[in-house]
C-alpha distance (Angstrom), angle and dihedral (degrees) to the residues before:
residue distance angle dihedral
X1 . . .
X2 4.04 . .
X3 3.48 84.9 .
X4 3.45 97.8 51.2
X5 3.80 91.0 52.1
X6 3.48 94.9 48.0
X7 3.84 86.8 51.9
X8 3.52 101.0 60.6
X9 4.04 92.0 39.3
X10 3.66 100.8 -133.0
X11 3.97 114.9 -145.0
X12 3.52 141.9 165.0
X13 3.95 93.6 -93.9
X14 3.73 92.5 51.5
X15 3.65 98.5 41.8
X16 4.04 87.0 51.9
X17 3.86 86.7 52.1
X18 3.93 98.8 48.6
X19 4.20 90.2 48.5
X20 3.22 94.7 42.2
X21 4.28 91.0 49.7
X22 3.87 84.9 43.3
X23 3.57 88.0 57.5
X24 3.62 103.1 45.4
X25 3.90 91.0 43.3
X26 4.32 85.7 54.3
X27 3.51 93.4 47.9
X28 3.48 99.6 48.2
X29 3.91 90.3 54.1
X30 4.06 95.6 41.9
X31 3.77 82.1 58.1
X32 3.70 102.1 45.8
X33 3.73 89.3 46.1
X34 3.90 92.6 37.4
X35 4.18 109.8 130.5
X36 4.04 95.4 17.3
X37 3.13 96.8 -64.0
X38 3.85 95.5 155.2
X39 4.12 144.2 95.1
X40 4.10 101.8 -85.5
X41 3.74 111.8 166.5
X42 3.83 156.1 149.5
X43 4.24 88.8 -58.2
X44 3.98 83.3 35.4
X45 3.71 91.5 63.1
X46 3.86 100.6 38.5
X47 3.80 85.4 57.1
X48 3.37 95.1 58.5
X49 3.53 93.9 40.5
X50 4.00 98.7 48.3
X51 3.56 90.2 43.4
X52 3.77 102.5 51.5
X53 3.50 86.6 66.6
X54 3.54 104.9 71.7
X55 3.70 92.4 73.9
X56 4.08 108.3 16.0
X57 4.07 88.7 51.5
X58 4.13 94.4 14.5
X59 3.41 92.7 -124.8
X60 3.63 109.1 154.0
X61 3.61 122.9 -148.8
X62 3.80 132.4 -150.0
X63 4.34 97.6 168.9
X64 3.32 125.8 67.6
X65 3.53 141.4 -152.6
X66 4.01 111.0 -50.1
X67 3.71 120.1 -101.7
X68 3.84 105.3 -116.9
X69 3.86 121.5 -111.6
X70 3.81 90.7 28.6
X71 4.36 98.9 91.0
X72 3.52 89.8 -118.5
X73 3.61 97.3 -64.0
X74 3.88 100.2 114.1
X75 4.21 127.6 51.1
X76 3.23 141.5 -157.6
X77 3.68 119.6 -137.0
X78 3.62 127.5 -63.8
X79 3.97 89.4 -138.8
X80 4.05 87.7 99.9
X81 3.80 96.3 51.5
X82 4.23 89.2 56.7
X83 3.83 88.9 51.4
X84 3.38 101.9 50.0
X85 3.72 108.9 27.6
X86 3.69 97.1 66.7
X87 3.95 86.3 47.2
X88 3.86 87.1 53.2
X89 4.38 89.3 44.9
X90 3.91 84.7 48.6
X91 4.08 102.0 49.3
X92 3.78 92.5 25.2
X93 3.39 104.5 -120.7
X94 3.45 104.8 -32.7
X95 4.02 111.5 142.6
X96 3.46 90.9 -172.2
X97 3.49 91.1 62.9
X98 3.62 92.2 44.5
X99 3.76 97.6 54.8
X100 3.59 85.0 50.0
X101 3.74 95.8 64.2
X102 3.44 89.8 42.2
X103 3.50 97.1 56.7
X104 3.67 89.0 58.2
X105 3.93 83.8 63.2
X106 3.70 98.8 42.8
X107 4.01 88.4 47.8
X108 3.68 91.7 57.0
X109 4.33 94.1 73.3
X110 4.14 74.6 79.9
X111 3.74 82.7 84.2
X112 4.12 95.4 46.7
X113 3.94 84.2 49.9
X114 3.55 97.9 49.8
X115 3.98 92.6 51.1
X116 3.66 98.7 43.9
X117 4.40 88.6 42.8
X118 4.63 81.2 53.7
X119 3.75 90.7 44.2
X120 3.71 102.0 49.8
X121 4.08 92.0 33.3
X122 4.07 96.1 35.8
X123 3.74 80.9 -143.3
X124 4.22 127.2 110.0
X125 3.99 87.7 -159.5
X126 3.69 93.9 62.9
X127 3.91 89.0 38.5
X128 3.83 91.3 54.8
X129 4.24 89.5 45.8
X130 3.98 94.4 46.0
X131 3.82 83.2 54.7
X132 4.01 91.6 44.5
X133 3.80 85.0 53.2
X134 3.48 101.9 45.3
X135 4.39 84.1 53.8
X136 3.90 92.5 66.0
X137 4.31 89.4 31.6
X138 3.73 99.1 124.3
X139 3.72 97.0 -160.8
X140 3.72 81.9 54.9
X141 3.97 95.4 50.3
X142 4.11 85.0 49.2
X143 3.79 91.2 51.3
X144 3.60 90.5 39.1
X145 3.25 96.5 58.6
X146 3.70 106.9 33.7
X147 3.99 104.7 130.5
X148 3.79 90.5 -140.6
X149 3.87 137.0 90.0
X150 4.20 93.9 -93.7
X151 3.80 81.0 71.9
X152 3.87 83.5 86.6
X153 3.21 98.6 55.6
X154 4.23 88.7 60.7
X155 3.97 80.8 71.9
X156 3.09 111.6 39.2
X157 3.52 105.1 32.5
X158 4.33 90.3 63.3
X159 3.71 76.1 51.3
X160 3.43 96.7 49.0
X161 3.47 94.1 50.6
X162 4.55 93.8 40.9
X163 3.95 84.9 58.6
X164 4.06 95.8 47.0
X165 4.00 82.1 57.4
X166 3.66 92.4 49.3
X167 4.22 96.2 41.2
X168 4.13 92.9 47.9
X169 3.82 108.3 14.8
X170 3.49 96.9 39.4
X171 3.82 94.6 30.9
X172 4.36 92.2 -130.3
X173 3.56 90.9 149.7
X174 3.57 90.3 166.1
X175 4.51 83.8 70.2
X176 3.82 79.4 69.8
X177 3.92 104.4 104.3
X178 4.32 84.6 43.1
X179 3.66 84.3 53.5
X180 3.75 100.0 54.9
X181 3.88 91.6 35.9
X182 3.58 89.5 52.6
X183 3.97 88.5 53.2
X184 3.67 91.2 47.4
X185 3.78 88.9 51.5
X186 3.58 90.0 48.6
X187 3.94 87.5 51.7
X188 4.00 89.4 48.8
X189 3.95 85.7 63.8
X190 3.95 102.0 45.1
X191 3.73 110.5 1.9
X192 4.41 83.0 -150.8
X193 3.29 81.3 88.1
X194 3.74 105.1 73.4
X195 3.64 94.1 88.4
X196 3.83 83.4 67.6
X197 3.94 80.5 91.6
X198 3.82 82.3 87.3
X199 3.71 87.3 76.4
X200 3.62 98.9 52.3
X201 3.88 88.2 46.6
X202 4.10 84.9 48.9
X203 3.78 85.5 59.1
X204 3.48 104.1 48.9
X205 4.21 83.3 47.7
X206 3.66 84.0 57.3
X207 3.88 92.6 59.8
X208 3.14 92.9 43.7
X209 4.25 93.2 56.4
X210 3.98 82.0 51.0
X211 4.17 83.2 46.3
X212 4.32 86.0 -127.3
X213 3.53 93.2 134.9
X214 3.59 94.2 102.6
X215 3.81 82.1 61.7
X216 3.69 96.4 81.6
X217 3.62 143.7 95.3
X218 3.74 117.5 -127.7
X219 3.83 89.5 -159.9
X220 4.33 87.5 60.9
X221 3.64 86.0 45.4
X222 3.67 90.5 55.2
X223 3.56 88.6 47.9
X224 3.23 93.9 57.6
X225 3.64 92.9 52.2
X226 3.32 95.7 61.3
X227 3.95 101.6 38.8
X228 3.57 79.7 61.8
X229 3.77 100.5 49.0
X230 3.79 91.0 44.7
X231 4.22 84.0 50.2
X232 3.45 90.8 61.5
X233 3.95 110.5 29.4
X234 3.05 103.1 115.9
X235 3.88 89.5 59.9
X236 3.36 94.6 59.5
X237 3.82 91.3 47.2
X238 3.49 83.5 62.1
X239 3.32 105.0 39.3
X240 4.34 89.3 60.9
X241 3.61 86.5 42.3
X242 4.16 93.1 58.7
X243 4.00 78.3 38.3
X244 3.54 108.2 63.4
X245 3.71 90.1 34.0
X246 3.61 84.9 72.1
X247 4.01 95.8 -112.8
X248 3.36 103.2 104.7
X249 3.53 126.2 41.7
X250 4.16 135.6 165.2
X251 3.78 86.6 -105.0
X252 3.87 95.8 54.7
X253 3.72 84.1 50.2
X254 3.90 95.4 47.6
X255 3.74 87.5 55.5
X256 3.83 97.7 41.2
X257 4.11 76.8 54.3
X258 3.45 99.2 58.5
X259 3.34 139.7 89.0
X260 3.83 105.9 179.5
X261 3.55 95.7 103.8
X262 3.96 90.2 66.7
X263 4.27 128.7 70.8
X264 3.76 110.8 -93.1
X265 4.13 85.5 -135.5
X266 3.49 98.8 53.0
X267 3.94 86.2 50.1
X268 4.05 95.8 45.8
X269 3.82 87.8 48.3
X270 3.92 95.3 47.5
X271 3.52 92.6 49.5
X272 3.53 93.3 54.4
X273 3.91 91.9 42.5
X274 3.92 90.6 57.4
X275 3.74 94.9 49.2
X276 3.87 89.2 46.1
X277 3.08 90.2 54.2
X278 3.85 93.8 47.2
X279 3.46 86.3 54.5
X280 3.45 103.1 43.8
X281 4.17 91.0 49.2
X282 3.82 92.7 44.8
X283 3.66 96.0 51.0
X284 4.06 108.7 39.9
X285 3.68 113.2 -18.3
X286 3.70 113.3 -150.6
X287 3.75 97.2 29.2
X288 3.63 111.0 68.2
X289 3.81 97.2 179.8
X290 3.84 96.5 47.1
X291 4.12 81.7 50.2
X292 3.77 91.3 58.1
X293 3.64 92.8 55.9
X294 3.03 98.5 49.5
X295 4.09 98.8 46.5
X296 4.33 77.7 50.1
X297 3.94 87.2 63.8
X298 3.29 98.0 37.2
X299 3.25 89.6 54.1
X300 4.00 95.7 46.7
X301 3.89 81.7 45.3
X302 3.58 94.8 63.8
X303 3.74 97.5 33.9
X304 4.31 93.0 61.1
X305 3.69 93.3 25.4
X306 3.84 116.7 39.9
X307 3.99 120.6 74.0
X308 3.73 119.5 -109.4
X309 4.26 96.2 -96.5
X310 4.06 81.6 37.8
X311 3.98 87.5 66.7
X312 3.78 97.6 35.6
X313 3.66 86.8 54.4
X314 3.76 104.5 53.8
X315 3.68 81.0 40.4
X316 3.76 99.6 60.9
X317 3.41 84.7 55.5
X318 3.72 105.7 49.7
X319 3.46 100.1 54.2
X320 4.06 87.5 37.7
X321 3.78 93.0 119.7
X322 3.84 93.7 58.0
X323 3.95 86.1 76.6
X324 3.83 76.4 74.7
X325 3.72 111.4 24.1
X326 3.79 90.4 50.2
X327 3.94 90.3 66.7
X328 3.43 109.4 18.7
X329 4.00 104.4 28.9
X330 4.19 110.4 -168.2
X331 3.85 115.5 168.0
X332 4.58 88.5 -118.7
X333 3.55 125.7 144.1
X334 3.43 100.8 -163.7
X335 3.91 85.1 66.5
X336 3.69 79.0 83.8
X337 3.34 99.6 56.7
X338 4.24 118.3 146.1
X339 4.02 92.0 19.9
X340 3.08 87.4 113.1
X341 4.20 78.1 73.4
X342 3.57 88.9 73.0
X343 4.10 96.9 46.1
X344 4.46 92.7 52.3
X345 3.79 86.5 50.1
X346 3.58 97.1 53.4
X347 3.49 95.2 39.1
X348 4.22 99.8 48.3
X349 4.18 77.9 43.8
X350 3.67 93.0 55.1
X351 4.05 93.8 38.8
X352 3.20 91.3 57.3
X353 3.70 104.5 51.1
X354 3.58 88.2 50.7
X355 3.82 90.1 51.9
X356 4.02 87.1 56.6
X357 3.85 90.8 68.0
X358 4.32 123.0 65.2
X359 3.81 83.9 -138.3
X360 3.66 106.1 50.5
X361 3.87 95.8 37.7
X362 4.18 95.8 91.7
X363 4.41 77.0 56.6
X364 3.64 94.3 51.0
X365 3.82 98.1 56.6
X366 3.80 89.5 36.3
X367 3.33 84.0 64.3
X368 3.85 103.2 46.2
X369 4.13 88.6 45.6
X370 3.78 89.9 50.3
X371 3.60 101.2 49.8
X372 4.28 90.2 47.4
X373 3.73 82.8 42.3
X374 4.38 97.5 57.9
X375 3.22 92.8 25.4
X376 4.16 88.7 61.4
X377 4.03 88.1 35.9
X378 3.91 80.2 56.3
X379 4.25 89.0 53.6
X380 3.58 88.6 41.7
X381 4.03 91.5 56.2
X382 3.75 103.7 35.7
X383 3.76 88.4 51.6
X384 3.51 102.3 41.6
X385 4.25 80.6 52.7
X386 3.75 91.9 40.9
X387 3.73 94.6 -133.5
X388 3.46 137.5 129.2
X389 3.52 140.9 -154.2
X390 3.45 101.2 -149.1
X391 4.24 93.4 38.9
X392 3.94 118.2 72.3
X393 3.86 103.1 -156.1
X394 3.82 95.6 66.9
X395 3.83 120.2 -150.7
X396 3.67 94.8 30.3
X397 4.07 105.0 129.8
X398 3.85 116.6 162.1
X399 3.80 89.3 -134.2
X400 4.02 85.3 53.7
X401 4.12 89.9 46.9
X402 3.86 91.2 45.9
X403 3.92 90.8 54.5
X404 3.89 94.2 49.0
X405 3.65 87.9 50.3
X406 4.07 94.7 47.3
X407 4.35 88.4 44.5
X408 3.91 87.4 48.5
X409 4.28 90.4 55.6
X410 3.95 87.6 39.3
X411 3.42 87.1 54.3
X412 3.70 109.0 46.3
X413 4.04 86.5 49.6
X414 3.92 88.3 -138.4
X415 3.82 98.0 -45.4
X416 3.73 126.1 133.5
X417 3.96 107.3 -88.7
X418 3.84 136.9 170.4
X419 4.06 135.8 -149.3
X420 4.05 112.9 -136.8
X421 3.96 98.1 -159.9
């Protein structure tokens, strides 16, 4: 951890920068959420139920909530219930209140951002605009403030990916035990991402194309090990429990697995459709066309511009989610989740060359004010709707659900009264 610190030389200036990005990120979100207006349903309210347990009845947990499409025979982590049940003990009930707090968490992967954006640039200026553009990044807003355990992921995963830059571009072995604890973190919050291993094996491949695998220490590669079993204990635990009560076996999770029961061309064009639509949301929401263009020259940007381990980098983690989707396709957007990471870098990158030259400066604040602009037309619209990208039952807003519940008692003028769902 010293090392880490001393790494990213810490002073006064950048310290000022990364509170004062925290804060702007947290406020933004508090606001956009501000009287309930956010997705709270059915999986909402179990959380809060299941999780309120473990201190109101002292009924400790070690599964978490199933993993959809399995028949509740595979878990996530329990990680989310011990964040959020003690906030639901302490503001009794409130999910509001809850999100709140949890925003604060999600709004920290500002920091992550900011230190990959200075160690793949070498500059704090494109550092401290990756982390302005990640603030106004709606697809980081919906992640951000998704009450629901992938909200995790949106920190660690950024940190996930800042420490695999460190550990293999960088060569910090030492970073290795954060690394695989950050991945078993990640895996606590959405157990898709276990196949994320793939990157980790992709770096040690790497050292061993630029023959530095002699370079390592066997006892930080134990280390690592077990900072990652110890991350995700608690999963197994629950995994052998489901196991020996007969509900989950290693054939159930060969056919959850598998994909061969489903048309190769529906699964080629789905894939491409979600990370279209990643792009297309992370760039300019709103205006698809406009959002095209501007992944093109991006994309042209980093191609002439960007170093050779600059582009492998951001590469690695755009097509991250194939280390699931190639095995185990399902048609989820929140597989995507912290793109968006790759998008603000490229963007505060490309800002600010065009801010170096007199004649491209008008384009580099043009750019800026149109990606806050679409990206707050995109709020605007997805609230207005109540949907969500990240949320399946679509028009379900707390603020929505409390107001159906207050017209129901208004209406039944204090008599007894039942809800058929």
């Amino acid at each position: 951890m010293k090392q880490l610190f001393q790494k990213n030389n810490i002073n006064k200036r950048t310290l000022f920068e990364l509170i004062f990005l925290f804060l702007l990120c947290f406020t933004i979100r508090v606001l956009a959420t501000r009287g309930a207006q956010f997705p709270f349903w059915f999986d909402s309210g179990r959380d809060a139920i299941i999780s309120r347990a473990i201190i109101e009845r002292g009924d400790l947990k070690i599964q978490g909530p199933s993993a959809s499409g399995t028949g509740d025979s595979v878990f996530h982590g329990v990680l989310y219930y011990y964040l959020i049940g003690p906030l639901y003990t302490v503001f009794a009930g409130n999910p509001l209140a809850v999100l709140k707090v949890m925003i604060g968490f999600s709004s920290l992967a500002v920091v992550p951002v900011y230190f990959l954006s200075y160690h793949l640039s070498k500059n704090r200026k494109i550092a401290f605009l990756a982390g302005l553009f990640f603030c106004f990044s709606l697809e980081a807003f919906r992640s951000g403030t998704w009450l629901s355990n992938p909200i995790i992921a949106t920190l660690t995963l950024p940190t996930f990916f800042y420490l695999f830059y460190l550990v293999f571009f960088e060569h910090q072995r030492k970073l290795l035990p954060l690394l695989t604890l950050s991945l078993a973190l990640t895996q606590q919050a959405a157990i898709l991402f276990a196949p994320w291993w793939g990157i980790v094996g992709l770096g040690f491949f790497l050292d061993f194309q630029k023959k530095q695998l002699s370079k390592w220490c066997v006892k930080t590669i134990i280390l690592a090990i077990i900072s990652y079993l110890l991350g995700v204990f608690t999963m197994i635990l629950a995994q052998l429990k489901v196991y020996f009560a007969g509900v989950f076996t290693l054939r159930s999770l060969a056919e959850y697995a598998s994909w061969s029961g489903a048309d190769d061309n529906r699964i080629i064009s789905e894939t491409w459709s979600l990370f279209l639509q990643k792009i297309v949301n992370s760039f300019a929401p709103t205006l698809p066309i406009l959002a095209i263009f501007l992944a093109i020259v991006t994309l042209l940007f980093v191609k002439n511009k960007l170093s050779k381990n600059q582009r492998w980098m951001l590469l690695i983690i755009s097509t991250s989610p194939l280390w699931l989707l190639s095995w185990h396709f399902r048609n989820m957007y929140h597989t995507l989740i912290s793109l968006e990471v790759v998008v603000v870098i490229c963007l505060a990158w490309l800002t600010f060359v065009l801010w170096q030259k007199k004649a491209t400066k008008c384009l580099a604040i043009g750019l800026f004010v149109i990606f806050v602009l679409t990206n707050y037309r995109g709020y605007q619209v997805e609230l207005q709707a109540k949907k969500s990208k990240y949320f399946v039952p679509q028009g379900a807003y707390l603020k929505d659900l409390l107001n159906a519940i207050d017209y129901s008692y208004s209406q039944a003028q204090g008599k007894p009264f039942s809800i058929s769902t």
